[in-house]
C-alpha positions in Angstrom: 307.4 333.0 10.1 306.0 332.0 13.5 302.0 334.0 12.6 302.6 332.6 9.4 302.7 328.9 10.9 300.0 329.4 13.6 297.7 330.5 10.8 298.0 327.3 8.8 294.9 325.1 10.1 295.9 322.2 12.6 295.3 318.7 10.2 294.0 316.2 12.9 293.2 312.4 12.8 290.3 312.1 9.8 286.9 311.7 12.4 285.8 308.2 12.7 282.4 307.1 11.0 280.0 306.1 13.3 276.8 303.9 13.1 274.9 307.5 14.2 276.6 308.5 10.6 275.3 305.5 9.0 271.5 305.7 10.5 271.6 309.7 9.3 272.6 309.3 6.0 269.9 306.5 5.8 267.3 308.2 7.5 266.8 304.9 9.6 267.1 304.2 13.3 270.4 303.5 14.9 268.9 300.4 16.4 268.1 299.2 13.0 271.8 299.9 11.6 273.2 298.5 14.6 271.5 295.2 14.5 272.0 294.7 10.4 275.6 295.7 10.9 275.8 293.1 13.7 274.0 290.4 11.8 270.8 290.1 13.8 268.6 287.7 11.8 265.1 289.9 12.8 266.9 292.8 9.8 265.4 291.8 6.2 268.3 290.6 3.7 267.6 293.6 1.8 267.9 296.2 4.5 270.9 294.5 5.6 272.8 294.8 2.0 271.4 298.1 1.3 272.9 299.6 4.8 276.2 297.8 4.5 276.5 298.8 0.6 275.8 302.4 2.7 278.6 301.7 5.5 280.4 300.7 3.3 280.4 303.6 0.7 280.6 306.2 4.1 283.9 303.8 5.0 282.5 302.6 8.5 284.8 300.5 10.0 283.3 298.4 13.2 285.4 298.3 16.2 286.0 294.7 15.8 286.7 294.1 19.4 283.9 295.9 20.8 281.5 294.0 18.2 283.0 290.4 18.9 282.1 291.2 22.9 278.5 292.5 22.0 277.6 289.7 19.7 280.1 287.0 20.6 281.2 286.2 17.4 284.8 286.9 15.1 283.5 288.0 12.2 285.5 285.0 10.3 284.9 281.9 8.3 287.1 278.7 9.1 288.2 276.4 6.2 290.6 273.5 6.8 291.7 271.7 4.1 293.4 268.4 4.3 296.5 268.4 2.6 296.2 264.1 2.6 293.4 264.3 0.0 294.6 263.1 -3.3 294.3 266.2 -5.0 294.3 268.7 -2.3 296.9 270.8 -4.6 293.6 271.1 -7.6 294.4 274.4 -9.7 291.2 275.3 -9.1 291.4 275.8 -5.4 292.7 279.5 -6.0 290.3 280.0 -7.3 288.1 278.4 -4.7 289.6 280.6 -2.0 289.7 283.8 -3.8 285.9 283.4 -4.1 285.3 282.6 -0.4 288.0 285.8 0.8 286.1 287.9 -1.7 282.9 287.2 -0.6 284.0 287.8 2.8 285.5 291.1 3.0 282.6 292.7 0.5 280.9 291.9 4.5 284.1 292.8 6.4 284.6 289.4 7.1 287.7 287.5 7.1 288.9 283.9 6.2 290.6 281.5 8.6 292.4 278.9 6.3 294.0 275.9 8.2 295.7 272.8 6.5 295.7 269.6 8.0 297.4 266.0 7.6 295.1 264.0 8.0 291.0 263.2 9.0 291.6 262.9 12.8 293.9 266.2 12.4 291.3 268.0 10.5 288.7 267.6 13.5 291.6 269.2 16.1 291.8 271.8 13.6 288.4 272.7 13.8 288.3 272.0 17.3 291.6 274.8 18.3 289.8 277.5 15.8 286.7 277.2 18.0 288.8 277.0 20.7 290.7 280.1 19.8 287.5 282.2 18.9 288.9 282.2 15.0 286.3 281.2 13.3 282.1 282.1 13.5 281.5 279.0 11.4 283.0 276.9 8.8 282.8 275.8 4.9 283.4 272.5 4.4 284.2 271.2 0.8 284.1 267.4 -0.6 282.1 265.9 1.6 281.2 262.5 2.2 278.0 259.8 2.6 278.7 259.6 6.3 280.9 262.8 7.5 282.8 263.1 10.8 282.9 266.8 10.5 279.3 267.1 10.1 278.7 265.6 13.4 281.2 267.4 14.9 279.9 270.6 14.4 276.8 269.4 14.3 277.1 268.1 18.3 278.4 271.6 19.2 276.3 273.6 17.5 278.2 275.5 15.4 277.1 277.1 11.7 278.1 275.8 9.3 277.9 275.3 4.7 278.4 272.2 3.2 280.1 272.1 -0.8 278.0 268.9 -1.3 275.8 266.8 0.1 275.9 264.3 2.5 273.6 261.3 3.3 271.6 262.7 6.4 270.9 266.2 5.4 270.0 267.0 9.1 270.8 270.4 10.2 272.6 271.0 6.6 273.0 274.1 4.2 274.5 273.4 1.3 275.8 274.4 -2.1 276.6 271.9 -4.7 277.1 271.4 -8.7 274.8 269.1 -10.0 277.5 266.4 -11.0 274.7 263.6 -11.9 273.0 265.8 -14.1 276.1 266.1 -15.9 277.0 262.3 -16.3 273.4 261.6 -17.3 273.5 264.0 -20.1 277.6 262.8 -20.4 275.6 259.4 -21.6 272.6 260.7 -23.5 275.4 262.5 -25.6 277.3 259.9 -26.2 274.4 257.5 -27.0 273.4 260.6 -29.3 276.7 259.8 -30.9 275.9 256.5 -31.3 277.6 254.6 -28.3 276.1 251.7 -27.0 278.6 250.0 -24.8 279.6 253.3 -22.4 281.9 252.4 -19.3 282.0 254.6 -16.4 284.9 255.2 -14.2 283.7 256.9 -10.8 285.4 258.4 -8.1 286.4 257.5 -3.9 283.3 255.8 -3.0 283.8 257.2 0.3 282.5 261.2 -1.3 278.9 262.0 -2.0 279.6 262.9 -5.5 280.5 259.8 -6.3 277.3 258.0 -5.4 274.9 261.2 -7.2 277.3 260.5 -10.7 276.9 257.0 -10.8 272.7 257.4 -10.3 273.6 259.8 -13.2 275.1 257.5 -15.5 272.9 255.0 -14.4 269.7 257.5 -15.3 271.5 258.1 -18.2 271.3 254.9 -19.8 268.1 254.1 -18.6 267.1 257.2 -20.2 268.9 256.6 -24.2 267.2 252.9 -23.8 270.5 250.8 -22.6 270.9 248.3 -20.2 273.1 248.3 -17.3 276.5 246.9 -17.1 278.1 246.1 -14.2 281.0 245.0 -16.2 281.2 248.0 -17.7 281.5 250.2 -14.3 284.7 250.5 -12.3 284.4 252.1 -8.4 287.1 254.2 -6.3 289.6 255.7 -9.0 290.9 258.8 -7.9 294.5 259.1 -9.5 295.6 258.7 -13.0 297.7 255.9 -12.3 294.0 254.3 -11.4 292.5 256.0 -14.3 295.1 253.8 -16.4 294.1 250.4 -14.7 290.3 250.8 -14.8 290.5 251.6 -18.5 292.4 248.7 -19.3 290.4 246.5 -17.5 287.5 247.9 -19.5 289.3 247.4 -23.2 290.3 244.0 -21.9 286.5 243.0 -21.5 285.3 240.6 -24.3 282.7 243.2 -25.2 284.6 246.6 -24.5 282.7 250.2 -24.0 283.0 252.0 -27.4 283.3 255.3 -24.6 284.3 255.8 -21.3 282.7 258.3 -18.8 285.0 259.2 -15.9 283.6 260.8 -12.8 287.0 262.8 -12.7 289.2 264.6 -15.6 292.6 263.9 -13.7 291.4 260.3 -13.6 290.5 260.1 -17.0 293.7 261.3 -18.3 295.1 257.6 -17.7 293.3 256.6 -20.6 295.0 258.3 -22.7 298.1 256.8 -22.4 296.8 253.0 -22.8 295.2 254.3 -25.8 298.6 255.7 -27.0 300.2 252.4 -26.1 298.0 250.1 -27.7 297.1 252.5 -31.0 294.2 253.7 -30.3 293.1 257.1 -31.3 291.1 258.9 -28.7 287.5 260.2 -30.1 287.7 258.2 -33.1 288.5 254.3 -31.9 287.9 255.6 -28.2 285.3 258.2 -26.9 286.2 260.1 -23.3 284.5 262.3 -21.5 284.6 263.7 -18.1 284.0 266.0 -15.3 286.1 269.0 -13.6 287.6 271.6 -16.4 291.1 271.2 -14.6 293.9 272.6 -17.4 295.6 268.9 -17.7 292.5 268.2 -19.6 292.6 271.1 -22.0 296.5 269.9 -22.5 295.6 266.1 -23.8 295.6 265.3 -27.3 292.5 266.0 -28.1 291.5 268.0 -25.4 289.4 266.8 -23.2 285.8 267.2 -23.6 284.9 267.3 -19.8 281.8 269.2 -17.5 284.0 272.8 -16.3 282.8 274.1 -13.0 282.7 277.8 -11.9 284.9 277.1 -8.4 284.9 281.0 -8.1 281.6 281.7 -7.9 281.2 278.4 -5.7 283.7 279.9 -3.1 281.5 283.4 -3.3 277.7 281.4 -2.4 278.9 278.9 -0.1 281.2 282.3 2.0 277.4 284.5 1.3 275.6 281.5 2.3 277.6 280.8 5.6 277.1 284.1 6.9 273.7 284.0 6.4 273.8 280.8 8.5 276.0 282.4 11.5 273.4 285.2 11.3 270.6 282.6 12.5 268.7 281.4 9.2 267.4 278.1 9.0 269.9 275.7 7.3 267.0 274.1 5.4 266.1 277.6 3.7 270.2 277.4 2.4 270.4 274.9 0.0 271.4 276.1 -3.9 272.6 273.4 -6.4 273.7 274.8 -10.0 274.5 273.0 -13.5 277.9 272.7 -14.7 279.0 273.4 -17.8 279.6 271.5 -21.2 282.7 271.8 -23.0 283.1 270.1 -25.8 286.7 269.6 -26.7 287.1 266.5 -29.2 287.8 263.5 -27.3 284.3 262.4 -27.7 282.9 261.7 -31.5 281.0 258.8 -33.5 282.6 255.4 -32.6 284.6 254.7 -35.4 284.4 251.0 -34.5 281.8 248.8 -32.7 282.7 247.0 -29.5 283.3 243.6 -31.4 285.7 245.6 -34.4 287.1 247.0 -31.1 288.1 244.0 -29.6 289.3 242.6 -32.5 292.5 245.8 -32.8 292.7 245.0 -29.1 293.5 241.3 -29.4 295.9 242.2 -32.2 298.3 243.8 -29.9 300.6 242.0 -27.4 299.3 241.5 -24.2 302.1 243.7 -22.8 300.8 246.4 -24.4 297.1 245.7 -23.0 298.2 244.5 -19.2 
């Protein structure tokens, strides 16, 4: 029993891959293995994907702590999101993070995800995950015209990826959905339908995205040959409780929009229930359209037809594009924008009524049912 035992072979610790494995198998240099492992910007992007696609494979595993003292960074991408935002609970930010973590451990990255109260509580936030050596760099989604966290990190130096634009692109990498493409072809389409009195309901004034879709629908009309409106544009609605108001103060105009654009699909969900209330039929006596692809929209009656955007694959650029900046490439050589998508749904059609025929079923309700 005992020679039987000592003949059996001794099964010890599986041996460690090591960068000398990696360079081998590659038939490259150590030194160049080393340095694309470590994210030296002087390895070409290909090299650098085709040796960690390698390391990967080989299941090389850096010793994190000797690598964060050789090249003084944590491997990990910060995100704080600000729980104060009005829709800082979106469906689509799983989405959002499960692109970002995705993207990140394909590198052997990892994501820092802090939530915060408030503006002045996001910048601590920031400030204690530098502090703390968590996080390399950081995403930073909806941002605005004039951004405190821009200059933040922008004053010390640190990487990082903007999702949007902002008005002083200084120092910025970016990746963003082309929202006023999609509210200038919102209006050619409903022009196309034959709309000619279109109101547009945009977002917090405060964001970037708010400022490009209003050029959009303004671009829009200039574009199917209509004149703009002031009237006919309502700022800073952000809720659907605001989407209600704005789209009563536009069917209470004496020359009410036939459509109404919203800059947001949660938003534009408050028109539906003034249409209900006053007995108006949505895409027939009153087009909508909007922007998002959030699942309330799909849940209206009809459906509504909205711009969807691919939050997935945002979360995957903007985590690729981040590293690349923490790497040492130039932020002005990172900077993607990409369409959204159309989805046509119903809530938009022909206006079964013109503005004056409008106003006229308007005026015949009570004004309770209009105020």
């Amino acid at each position: 029993m005992t020679a039987a035992l000592a003949a059996e072979p001794v099964q010890g610790p599986a041996q460690r891959v090591t960068i000398t494995d990696v360079s081998e198998a590659l038939g490259l240099a150590k030194s160049t293995v080393s340095r694309a492992l470590n994210g030296y910007p002087d390895i070409a992007e290909s090299t650098r994907a085709r040796i960690a696609a390698k390391a990967r494979a080989m299941g090389y595993v850096p010793l994190s702590q000797a690598q964060g003292i050789k090249t003084g960074r944590t491997r990990s991408l910060g995100l704080v999101i600000q729980l104060a935002d009005h829709d800082s609970h979106r469906p689509f930010l799983a989405e959002f993070l499960a692109g970002l973590s995705h993207a990140a451990s394909v590198e052997g990255w990892t994501l820092t995800v802090a939530t915060s109260e408030s503006e002045p509580e996001t910048l601590a936030k920031m400030e204690a995950l530098l502090r703390d050596r968590k996080a390399d760099g950081f995403i930073l989604p909806r941002t605005m015209l004039n951004d405190p966290r821009i200059e933040l990190l922008r004053a010390r130096g640190v990487p990082f990826v903007l999702f949007g634009r902002t008005a002083d692109p200084t120092g910025c990498a970016w990746f963003d959905i082309l929202g006023e493409e999609a509210m200038r072809e919102a209006v050619l389409w409903l022009a196309g339908l034959g709309h000619r009195r279109i109101g547009f309901v945009n977002g917090g004034t405060r964001y970037t995205y708010s400022a490009l879709r209003r050029e959009g629908y303004a671009a829009g009309l200039s574009e199917a040959g209509l004149g703009f409106d002031p009237d006919l544009v309502v700022e800073d609605a952000v809720t659907p409780a605001e989407g209600e108001r704005a789209a009563q103060r536009l069917l209470n105009l004496t020359e009410p929009p036939t459509a109404i654009l919203y800059a947001v699909d949660a938003v534009a969900l408050g028109l539906y229930r003034v249409a209900r209330e006053i007995g108006l039929m949505v895409g027939r006596d009153v087009s909508v359209m909007a922007y998002d692809g959030t699942p309330e929209g799909i849940a209206a009656d009809p459906p509504l037809t909205t711009f969807v955007v691919d939050f997935r694959d945002a979360g995957e650029r903007l985590a690729a594009m981040l590293m690349r900046r923490v790497r040492g490439e130039a932020p002005e050589a990172l900077r993607e924008t990409a369409p959204a998508r159309f989805l046509d749904r119903g809530s938009a059609g022909p206006p079964a009524l013109t503005s004056a025929q409008l106003k006229t079923a308007i005026g015949a309700k009570t004004p309770a049912q209009i105020t």
